[in-house]
HTML snippet that shows the backbone in 3Dmol.js (N, CA, C, O; Angstrom):
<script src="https://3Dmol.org/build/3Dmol-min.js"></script>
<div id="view" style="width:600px;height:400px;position:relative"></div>
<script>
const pdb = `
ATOM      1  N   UNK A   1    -134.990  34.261  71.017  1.00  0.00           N
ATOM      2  CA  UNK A   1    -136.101  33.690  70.286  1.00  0.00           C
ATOM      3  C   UNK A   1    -137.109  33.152  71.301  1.00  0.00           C
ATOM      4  O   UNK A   1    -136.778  32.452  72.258  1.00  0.00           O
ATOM      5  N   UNK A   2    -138.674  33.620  70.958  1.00  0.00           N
ATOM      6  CA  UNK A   2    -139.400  32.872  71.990  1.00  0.00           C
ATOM      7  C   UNK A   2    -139.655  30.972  72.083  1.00  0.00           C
ATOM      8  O   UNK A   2    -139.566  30.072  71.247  1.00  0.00           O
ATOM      9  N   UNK A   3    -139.957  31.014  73.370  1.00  0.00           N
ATOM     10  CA  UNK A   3    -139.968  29.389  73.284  1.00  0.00           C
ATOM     11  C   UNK A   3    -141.411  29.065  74.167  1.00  0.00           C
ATOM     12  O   UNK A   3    -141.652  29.627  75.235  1.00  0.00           O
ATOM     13  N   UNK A   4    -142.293  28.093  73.552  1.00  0.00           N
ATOM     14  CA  UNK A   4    -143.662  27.906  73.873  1.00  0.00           C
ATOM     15  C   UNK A   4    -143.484  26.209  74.305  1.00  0.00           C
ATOM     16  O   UNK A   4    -142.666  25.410  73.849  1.00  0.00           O
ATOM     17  N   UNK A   5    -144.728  25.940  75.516  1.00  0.00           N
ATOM     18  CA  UNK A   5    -144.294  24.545  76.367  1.00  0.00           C
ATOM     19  C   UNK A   5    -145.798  24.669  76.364  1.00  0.00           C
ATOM     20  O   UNK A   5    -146.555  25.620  76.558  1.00  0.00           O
ATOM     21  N   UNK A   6    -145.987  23.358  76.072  1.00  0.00           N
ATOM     22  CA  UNK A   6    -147.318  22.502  75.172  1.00  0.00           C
ATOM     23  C   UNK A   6    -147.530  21.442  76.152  1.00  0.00           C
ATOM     24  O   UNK A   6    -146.858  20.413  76.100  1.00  0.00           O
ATOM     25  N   UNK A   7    -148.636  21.675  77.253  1.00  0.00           N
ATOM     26  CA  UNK A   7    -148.617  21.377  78.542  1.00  0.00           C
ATOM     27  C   UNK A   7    -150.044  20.251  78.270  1.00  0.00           C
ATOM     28  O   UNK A   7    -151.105  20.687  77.824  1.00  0.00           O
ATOM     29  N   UNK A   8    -149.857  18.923  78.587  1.00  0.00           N
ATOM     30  CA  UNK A   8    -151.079  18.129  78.766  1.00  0.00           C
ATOM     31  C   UNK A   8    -151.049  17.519  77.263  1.00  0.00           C
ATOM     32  O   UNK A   8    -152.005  16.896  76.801  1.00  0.00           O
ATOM     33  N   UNK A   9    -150.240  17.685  76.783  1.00  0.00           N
ATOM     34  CA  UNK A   9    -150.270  16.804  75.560  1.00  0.00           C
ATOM     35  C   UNK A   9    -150.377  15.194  75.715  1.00  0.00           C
ATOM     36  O   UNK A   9    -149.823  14.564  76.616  1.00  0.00           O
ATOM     37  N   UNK A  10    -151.287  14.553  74.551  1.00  0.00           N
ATOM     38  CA  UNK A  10    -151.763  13.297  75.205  1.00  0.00           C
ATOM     39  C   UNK A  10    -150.374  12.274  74.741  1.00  0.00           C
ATOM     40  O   UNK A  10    -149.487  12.845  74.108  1.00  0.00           O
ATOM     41  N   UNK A  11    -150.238  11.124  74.983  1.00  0.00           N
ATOM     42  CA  UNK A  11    -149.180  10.023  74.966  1.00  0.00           C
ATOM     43  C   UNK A  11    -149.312   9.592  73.214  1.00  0.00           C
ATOM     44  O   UNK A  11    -148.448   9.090  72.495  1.00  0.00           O
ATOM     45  N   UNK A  12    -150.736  10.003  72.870  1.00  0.00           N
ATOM     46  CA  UNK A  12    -150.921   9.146  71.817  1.00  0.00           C
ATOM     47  C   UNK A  12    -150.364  10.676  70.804  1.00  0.00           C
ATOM     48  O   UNK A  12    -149.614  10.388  69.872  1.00  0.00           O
ATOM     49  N   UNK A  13    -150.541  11.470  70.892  1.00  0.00           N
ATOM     50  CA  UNK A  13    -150.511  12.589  69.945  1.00  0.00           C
ATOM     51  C   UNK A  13    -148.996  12.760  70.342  1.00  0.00           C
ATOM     52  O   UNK A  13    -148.268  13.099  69.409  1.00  0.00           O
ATOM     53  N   UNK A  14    -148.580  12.637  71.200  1.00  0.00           N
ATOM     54  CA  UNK A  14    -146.963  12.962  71.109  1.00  0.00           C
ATOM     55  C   UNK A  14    -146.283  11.911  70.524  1.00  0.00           C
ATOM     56  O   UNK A  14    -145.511  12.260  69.631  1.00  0.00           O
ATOM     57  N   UNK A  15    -146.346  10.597  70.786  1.00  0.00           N
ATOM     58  CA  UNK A  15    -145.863   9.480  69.599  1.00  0.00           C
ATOM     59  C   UNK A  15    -146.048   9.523  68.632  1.00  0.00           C
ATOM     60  O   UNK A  15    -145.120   9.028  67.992  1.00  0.00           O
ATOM     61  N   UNK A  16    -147.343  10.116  67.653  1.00  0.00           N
ATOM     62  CA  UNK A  16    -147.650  10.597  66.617  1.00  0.00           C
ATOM     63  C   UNK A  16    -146.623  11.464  65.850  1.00  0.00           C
ATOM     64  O   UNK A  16    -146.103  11.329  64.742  1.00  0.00           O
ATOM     65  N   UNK A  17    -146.461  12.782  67.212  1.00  0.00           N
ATOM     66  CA  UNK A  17    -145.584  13.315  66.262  1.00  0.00           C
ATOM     67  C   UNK A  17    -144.140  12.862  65.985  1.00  0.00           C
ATOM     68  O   UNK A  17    -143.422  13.245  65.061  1.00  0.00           O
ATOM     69  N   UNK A  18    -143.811  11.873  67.066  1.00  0.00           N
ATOM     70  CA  UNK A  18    -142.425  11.341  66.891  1.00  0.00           C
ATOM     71  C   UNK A  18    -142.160  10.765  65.376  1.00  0.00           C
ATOM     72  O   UNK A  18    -141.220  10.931  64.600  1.00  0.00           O
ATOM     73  N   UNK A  19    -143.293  10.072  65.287  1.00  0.00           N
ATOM     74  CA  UNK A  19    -143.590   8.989  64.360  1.00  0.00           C
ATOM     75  C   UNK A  19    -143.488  10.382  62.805  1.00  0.00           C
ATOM     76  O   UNK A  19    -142.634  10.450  61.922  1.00  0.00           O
ATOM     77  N   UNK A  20    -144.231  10.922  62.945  1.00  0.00           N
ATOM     78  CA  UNK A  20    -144.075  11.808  61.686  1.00  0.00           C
ATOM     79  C   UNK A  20    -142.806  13.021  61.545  1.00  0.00           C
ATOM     80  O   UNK A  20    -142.685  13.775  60.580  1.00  0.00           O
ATOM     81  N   UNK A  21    -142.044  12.995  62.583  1.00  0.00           N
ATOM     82  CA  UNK A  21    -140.959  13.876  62.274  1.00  0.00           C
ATOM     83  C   UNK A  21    -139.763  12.579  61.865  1.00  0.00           C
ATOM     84  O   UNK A  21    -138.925  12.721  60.975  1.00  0.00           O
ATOM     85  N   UNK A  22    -139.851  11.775  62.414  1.00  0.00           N
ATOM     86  CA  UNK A  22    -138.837  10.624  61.919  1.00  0.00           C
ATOM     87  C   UNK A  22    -139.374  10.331  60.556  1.00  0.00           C
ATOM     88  O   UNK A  22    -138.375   9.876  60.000  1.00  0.00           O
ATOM     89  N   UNK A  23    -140.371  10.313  59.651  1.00  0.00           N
ATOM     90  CA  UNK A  23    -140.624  10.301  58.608  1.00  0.00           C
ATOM     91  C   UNK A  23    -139.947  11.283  58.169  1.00  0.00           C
ATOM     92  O   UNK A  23    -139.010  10.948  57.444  1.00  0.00           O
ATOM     93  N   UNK A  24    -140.152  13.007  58.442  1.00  0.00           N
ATOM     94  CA  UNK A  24    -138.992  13.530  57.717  1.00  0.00           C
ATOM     95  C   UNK A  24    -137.967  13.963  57.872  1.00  0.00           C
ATOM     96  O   UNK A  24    -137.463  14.870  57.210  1.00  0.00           O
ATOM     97  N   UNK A  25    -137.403  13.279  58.938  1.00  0.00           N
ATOM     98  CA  UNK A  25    -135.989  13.167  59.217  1.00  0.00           C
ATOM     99  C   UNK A  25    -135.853  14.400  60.007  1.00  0.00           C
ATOM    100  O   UNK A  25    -135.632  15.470  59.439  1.00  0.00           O
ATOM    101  N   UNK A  26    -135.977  14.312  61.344  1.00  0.00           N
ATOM    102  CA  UNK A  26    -136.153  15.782  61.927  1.00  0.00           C
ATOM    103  C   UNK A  26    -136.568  15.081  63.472  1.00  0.00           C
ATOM    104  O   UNK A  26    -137.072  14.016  63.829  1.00  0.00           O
ATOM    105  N   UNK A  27    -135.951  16.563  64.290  1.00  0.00           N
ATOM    106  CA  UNK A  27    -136.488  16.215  65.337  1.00  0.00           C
ATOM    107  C   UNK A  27    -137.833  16.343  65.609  1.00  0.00           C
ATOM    108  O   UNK A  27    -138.498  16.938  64.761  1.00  0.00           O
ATOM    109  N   UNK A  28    -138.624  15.749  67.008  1.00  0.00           N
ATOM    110  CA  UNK A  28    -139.477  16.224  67.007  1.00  0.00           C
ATOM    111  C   UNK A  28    -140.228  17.549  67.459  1.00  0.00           C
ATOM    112  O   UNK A  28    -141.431  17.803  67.388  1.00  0.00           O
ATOM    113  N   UNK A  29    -138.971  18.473  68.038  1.00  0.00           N
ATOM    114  CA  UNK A  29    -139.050  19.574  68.069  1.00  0.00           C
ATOM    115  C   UNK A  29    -139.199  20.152  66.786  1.00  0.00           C
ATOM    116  O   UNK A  29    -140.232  20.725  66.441  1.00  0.00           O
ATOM    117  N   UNK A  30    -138.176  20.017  66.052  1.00  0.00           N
ATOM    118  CA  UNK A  30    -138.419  20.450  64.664  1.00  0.00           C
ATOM    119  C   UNK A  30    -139.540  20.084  63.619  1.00  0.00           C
ATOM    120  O   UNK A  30    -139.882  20.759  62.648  1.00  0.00           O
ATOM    121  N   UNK A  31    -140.027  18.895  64.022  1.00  0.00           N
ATOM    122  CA  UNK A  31    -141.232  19.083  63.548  1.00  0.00           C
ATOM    123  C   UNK A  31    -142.286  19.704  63.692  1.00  0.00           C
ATOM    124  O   UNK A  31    -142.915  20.259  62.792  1.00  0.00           O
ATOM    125  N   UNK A  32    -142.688  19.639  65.358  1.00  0.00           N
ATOM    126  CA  UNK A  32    -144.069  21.103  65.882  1.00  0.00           C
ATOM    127  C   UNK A  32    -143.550  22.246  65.113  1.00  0.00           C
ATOM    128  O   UNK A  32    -144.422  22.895  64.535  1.00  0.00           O
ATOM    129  N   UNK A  33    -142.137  22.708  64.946  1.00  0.00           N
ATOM    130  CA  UNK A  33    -141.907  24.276  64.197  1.00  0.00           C
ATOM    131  C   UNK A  33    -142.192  24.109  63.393  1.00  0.00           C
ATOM    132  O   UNK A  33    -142.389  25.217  62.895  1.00  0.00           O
ATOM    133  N   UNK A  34    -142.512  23.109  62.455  1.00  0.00           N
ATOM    134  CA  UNK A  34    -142.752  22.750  61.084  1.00  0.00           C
ATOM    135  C   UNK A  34    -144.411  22.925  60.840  1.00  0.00           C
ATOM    136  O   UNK A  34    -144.794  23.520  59.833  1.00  0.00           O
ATOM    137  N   UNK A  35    -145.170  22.496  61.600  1.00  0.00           N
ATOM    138  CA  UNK A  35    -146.701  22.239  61.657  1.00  0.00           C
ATOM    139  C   UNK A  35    -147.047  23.375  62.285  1.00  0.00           C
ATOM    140  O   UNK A  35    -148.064  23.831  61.763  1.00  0.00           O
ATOM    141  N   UNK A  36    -146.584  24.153  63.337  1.00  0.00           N
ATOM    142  CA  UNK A  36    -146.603  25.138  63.672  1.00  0.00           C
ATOM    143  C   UNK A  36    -146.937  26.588  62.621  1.00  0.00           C
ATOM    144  O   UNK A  36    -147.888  27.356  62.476  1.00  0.00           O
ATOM    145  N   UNK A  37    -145.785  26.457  62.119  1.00  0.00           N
ATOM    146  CA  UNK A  37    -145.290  27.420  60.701  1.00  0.00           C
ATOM    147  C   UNK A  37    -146.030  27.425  59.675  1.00  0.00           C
ATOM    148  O   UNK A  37    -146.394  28.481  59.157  1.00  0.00           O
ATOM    149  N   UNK A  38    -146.471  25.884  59.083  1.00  0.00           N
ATOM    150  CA  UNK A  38    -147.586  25.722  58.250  1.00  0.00           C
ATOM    151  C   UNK A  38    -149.094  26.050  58.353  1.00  0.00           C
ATOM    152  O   UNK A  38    -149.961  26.245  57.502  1.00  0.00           O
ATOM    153  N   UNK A  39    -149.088  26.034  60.210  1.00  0.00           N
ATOM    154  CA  UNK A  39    -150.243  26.507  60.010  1.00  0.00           C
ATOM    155  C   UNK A  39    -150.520  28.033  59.755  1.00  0.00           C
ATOM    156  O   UNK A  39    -151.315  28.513  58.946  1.00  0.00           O
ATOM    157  N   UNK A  40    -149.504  28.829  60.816  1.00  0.00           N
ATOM    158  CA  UNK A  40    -150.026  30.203  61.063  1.00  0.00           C
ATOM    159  C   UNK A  40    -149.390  31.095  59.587  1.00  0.00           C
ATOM    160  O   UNK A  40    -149.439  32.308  59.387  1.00  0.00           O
ATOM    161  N   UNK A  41    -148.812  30.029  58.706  1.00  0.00           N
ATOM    162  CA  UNK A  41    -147.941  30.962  57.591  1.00  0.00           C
ATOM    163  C   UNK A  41    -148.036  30.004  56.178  1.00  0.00           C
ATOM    164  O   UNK A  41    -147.015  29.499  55.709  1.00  0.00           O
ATOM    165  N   UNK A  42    -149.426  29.807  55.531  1.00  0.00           N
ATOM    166  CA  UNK A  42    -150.017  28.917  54.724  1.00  0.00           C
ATOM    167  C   UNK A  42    -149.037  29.546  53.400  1.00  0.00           C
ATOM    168  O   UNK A  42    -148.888  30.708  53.020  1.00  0.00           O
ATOM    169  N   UNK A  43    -148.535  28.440  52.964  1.00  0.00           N
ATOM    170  CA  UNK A  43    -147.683  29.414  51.732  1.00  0.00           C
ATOM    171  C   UNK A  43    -148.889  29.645  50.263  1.00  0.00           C
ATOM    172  O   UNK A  43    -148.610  30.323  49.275  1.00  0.00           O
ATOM    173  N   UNK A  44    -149.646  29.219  50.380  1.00  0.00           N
ATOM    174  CA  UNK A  44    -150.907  30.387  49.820  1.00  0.00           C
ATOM    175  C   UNK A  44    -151.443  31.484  50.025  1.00  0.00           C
ATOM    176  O   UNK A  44    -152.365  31.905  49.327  1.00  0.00           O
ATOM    177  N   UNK A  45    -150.725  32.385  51.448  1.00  0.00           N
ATOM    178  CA  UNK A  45    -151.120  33.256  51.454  1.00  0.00           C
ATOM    179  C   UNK A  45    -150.910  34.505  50.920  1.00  0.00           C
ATOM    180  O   UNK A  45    -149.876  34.856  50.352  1.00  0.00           O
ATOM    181  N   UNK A  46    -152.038  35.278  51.130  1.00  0.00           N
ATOM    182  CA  UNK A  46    -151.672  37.053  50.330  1.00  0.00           C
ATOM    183  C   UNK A  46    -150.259  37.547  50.883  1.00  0.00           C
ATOM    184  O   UNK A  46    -150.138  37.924  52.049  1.00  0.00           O
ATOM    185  N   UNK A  47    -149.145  37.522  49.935  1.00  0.00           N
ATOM    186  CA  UNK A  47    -148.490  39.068  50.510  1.00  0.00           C
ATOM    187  C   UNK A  47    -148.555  40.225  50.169  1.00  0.00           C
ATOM    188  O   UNK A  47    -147.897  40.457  49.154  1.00  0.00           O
ATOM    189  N   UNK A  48    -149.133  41.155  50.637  1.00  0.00           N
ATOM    190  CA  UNK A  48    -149.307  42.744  50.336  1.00  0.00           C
ATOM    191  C   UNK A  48    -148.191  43.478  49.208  1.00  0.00           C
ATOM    192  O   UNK A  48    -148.179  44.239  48.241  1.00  0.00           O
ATOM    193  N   UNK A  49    -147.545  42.902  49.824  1.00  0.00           N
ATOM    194  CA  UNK A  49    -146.223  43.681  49.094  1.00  0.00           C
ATOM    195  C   UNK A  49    -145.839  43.248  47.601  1.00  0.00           C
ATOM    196  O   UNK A  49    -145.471  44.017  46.713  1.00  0.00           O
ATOM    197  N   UNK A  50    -146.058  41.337  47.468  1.00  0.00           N
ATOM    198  CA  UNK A  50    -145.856  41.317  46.289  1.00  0.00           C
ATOM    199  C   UNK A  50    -147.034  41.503  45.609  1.00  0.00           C
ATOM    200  O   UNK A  50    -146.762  41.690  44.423  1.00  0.00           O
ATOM    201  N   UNK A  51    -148.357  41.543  45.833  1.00  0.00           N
ATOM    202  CA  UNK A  51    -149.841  41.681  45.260  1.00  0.00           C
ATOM    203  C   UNK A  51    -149.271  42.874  44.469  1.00  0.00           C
ATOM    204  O   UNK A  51    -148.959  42.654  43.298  1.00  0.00           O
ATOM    205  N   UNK A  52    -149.093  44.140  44.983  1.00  0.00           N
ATOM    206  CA  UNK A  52    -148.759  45.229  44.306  1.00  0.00           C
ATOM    207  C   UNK A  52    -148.091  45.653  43.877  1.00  0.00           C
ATOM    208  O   UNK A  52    -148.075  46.743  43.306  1.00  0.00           O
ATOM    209  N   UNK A  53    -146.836  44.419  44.126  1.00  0.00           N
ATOM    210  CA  UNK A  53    -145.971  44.758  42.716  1.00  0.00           C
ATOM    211  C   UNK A  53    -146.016  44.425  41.700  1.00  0.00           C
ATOM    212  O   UNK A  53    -145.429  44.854  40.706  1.00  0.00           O
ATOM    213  N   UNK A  54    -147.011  43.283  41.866  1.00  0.00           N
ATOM    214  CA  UNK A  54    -147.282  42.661  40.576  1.00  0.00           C
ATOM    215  C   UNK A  54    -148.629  43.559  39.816  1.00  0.00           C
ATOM    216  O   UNK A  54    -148.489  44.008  38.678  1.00  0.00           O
ATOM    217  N   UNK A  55    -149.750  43.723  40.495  1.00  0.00           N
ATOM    218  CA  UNK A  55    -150.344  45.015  40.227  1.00  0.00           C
ATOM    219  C   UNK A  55    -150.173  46.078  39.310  1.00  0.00           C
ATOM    220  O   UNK A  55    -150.768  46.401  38.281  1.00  0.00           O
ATOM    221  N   UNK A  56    -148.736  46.772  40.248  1.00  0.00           N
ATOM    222  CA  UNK A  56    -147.637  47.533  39.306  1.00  0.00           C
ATOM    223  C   UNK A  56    -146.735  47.613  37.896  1.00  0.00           C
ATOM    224  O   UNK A  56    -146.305  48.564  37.244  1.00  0.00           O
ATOM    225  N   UNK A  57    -146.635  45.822  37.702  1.00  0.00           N
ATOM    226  CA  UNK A  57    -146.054  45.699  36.563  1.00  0.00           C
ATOM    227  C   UNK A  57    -146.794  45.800  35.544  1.00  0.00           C
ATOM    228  O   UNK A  57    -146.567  46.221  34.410  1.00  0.00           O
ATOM    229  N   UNK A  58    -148.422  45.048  36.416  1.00  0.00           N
ATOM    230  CA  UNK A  58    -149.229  44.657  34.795  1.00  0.00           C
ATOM    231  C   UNK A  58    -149.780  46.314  34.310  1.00  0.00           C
ATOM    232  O   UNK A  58    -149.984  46.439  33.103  1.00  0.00           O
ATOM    233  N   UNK A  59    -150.012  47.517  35.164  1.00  0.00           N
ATOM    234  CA  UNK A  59    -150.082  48.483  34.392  1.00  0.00           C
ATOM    235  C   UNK A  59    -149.108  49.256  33.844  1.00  0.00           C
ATOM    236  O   UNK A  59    -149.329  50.193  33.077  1.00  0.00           O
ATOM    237  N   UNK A  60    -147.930  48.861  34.246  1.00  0.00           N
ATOM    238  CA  UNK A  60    -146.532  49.682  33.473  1.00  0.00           C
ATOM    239  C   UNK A  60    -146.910  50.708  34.777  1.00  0.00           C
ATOM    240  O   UNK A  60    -147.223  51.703  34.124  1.00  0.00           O
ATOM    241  N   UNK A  61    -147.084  51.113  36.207  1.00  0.00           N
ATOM    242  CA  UNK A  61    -146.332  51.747  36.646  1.00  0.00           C
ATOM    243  C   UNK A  61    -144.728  51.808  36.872  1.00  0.00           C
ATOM    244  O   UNK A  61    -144.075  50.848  37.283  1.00  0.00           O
ATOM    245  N   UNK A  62    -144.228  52.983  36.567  1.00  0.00           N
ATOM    246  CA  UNK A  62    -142.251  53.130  37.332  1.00  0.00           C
ATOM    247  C   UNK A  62    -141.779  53.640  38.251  1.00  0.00           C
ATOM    248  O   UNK A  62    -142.621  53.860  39.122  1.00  0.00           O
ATOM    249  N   UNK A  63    -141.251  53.807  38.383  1.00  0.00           N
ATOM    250  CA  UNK A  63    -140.027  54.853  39.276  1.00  0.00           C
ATOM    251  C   UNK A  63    -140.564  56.395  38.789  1.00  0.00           C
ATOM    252  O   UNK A  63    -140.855  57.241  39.634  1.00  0.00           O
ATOM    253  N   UNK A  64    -140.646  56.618  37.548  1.00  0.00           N
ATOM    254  CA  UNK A  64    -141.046  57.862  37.160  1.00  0.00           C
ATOM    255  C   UNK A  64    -142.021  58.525  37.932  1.00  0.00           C
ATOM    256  O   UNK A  64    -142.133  59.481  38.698  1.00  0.00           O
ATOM    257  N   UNK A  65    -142.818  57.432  37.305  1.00  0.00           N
ATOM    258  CA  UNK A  65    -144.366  57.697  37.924  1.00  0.00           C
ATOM    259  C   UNK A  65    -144.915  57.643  39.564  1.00  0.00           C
ATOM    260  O   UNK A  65    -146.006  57.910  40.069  1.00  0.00           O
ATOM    261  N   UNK A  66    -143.799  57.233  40.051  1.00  0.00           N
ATOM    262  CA  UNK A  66    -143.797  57.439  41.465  1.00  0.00           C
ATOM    263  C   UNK A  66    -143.170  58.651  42.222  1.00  0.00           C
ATOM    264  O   UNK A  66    -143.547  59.142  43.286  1.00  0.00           O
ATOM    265  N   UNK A  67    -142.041  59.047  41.361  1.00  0.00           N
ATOM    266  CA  UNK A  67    -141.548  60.095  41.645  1.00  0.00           C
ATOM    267  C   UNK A  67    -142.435  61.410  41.519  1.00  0.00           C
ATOM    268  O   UNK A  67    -142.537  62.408  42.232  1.00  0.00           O
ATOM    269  N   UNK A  68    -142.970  61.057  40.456  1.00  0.00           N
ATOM    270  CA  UNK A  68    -144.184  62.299  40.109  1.00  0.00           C
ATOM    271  C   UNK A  68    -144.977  62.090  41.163  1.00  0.00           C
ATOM    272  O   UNK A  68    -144.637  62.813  42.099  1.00  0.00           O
ATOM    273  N   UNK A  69    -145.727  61.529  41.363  1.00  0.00           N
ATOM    274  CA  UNK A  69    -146.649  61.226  42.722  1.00  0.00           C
ATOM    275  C   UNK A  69    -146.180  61.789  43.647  1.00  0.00           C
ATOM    276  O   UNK A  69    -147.193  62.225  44.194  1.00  0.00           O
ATOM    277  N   UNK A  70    -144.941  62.261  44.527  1.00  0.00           N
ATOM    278  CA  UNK A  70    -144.334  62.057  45.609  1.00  0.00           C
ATOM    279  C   UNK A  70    -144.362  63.785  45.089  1.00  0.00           C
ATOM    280  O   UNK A  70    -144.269  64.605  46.002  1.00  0.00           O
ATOM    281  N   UNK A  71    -144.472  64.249  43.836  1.00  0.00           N
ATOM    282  CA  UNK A  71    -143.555  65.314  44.121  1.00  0.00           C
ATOM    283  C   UNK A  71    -144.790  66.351  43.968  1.00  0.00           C
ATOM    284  O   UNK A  71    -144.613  67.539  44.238  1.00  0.00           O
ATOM    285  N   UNK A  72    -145.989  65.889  43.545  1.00  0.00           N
ATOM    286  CA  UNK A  72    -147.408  66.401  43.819  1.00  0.00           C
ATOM    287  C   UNK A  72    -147.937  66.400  44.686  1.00  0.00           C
ATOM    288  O   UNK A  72    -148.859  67.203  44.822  1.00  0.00           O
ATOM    289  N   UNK A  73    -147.573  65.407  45.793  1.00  0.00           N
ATOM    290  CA  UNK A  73    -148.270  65.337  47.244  1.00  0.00           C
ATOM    291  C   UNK A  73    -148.483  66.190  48.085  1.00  0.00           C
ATOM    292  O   UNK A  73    -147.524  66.953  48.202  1.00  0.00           O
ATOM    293  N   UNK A  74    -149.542  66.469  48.906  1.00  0.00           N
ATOM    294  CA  UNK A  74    -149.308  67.456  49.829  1.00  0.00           C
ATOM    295  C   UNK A  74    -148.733  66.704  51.311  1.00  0.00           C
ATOM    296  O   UNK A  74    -149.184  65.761  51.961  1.00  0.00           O
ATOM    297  N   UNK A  75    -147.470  67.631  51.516  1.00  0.00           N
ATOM    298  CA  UNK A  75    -146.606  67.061  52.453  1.00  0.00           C
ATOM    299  C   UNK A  75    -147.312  67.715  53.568  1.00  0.00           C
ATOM    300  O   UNK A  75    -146.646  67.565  54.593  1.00  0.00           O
ATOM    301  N   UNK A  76    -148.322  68.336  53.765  1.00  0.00           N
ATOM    302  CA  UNK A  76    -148.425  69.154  54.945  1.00  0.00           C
ATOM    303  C   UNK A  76    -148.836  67.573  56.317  1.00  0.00           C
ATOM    304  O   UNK A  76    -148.761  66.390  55.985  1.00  0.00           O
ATOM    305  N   UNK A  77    -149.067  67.853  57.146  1.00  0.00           N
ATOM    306  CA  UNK A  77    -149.605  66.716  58.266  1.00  0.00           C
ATOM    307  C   UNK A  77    -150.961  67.193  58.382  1.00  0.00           C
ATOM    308  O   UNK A  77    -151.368  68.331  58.614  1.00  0.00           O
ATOM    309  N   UNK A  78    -151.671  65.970  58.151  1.00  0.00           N
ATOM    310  CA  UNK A  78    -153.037  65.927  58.062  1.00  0.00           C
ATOM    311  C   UNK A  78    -154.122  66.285  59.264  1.00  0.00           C
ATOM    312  O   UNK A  78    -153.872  65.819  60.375  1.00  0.00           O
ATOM    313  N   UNK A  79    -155.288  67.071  59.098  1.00  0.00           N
ATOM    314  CA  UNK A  79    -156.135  67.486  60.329  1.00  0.00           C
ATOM    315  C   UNK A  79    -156.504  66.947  61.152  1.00  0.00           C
ATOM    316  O   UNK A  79    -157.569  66.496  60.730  1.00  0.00           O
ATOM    317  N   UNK A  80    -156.391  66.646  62.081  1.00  0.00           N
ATOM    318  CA  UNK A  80    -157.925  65.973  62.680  1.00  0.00           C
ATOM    319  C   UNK A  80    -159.259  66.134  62.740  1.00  0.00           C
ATOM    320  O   UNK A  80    -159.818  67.157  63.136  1.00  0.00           O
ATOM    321  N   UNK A  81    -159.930  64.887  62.255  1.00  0.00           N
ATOM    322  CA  UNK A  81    -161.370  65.413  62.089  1.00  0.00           C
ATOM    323  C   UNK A  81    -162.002  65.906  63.160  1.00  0.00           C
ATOM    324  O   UNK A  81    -161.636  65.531  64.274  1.00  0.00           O
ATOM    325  N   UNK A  82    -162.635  66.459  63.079  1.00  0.00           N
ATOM    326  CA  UNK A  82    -163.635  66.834  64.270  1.00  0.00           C
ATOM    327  C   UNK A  82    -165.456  66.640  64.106  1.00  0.00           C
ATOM    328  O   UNK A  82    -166.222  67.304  63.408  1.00  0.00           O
ATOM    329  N   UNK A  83    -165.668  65.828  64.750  1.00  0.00           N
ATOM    330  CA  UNK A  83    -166.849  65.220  64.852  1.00  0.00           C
ATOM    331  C   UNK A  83    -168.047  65.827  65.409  1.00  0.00           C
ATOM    332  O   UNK A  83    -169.033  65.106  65.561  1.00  0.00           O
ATOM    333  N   UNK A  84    -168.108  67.348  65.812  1.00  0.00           N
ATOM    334  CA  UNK A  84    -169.153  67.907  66.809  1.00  0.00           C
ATOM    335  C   UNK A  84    -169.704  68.997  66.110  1.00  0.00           C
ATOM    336  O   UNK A  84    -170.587  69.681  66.629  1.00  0.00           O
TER     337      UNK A  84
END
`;
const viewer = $3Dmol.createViewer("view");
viewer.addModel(pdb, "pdb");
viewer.setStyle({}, {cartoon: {color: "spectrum"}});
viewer.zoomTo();
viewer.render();
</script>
């Protein structure tokens, strides 16, 4: 697992975080993973995957209808364009 070292951090912002991971009962390592996580992984964000499954339900796509898709496709490997 990678590990990141948070160089020049001030006296006052590192007591800070002491102070707020002992609020939730945690180290204060475990807290930067915590604030860390929240930031780069907002649990409001889009996931692709469920957007379109939900997508999927509200028109009644199935399995059927995917299978049909798959079995109309052209499997060949696609051209390259050529631009000249």
């Amino acid at each position: 697992m990678p590990a990141v070292t948070i160089r020049n951090l001030s006296e006052e912002t590192h007591r800070a975080l002491k102070v707020r991971a002992a609020k939730h009962n945690r180290s204060t390592e475990a807290e930067m993973r915590a604030i860390l996580e929240a930031a780069v992984r907002p649990a409001g964000r889009l996931r692709l995957g469920a957007a379109l499954a939900e997508m999927s339900r509200k028109i009644g796509l199935t399995n059927a209808d995917v299978d049909a898709l798959e079995q109309t496709r052209d499997a060949r490997p696609a051209e390259p364009m050529c631009f000249g």
